[in-house]
C-alpha positions as CSV (number, residue, x, y, z in Angstrom):
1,X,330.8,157.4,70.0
2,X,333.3,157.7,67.9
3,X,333.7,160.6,65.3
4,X,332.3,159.2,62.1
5,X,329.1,158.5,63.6
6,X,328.8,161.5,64.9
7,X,328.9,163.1,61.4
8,X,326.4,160.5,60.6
9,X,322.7,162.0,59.6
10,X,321.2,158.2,61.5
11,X,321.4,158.2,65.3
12,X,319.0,156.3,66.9
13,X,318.9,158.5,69.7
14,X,316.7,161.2,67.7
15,X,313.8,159.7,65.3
16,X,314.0,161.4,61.3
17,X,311.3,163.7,62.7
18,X,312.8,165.0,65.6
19,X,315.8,165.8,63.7
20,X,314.2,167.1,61.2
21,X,312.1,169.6,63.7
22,X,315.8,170.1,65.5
23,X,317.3,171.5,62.2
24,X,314.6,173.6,61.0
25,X,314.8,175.3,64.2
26,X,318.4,175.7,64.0
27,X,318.1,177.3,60.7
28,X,315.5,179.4,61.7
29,X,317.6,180.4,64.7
30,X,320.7,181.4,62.4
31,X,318.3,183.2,59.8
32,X,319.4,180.3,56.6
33,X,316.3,180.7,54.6
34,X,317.9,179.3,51.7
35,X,318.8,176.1,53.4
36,X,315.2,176.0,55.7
37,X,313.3,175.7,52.1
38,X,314.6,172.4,51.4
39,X,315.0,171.2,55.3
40,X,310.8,172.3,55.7
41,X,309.9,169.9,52.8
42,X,312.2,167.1,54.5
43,X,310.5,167.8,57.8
44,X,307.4,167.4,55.9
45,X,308.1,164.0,54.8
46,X,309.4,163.0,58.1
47,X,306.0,163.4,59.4
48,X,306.3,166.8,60.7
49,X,302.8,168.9,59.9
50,X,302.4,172.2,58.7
51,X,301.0,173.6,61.7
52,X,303.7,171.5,63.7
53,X,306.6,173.9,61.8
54,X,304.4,177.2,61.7
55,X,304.2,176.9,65.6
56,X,307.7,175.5,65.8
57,X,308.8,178.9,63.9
58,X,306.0,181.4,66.0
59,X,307.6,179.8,69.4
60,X,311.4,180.9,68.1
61,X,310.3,184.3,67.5
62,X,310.5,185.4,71.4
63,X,314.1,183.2,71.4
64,X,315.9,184.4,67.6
65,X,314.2,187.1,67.0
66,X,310.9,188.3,65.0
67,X,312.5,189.1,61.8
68,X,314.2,185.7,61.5
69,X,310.6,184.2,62.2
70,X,309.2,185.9,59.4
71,X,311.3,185.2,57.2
72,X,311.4,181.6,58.3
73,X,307.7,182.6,57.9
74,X,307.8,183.7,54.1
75,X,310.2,181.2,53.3
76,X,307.8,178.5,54.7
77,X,304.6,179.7,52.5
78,X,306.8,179.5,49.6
79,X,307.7,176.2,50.5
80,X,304.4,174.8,51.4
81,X,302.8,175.9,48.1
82,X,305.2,173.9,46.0
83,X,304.6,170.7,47.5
């Protein structure tokens, strides 16, 4: 693999979903909310449900940290309602 394609958002390796599930937890992890707004409603159209990402964020809790999962949390009612 050579670098380019590994800066490459298509791999077929993952499906849209599963990336999109991977990234929300990695912002989630690193406490983003600014950036997990728009990546919730991506993972949304990628097919990713609502309870999907609210027991995506209640499982990182034990792993990040509680206050990063409710703010990932807030951020993610804020989110929801707007769609």
């Amino acid at each position: 693999m050579t670098t380019p394609s590994l800066l490459s958002r298509e791999h077929p390796e993952l499906s849209k979903r599963d990336r999109s599930l991977v990234t929300v937890a990695a912002l989630v992890a690193l406490n983003r909310p600014e950036q997990l707004r728009s990546h919730l409603i991506r993972a949304r159209e990628s097919g990713v449900t609502e309870e999907e990402l609210i027991e995506t964020i209640t499982h990182l809790a034990f792993y990040c940290g509680w206050p990063n999962a409710v703010n990932a949390i807030n951020v993610s009612k804020e989110a929801f309602e707007k769609k």
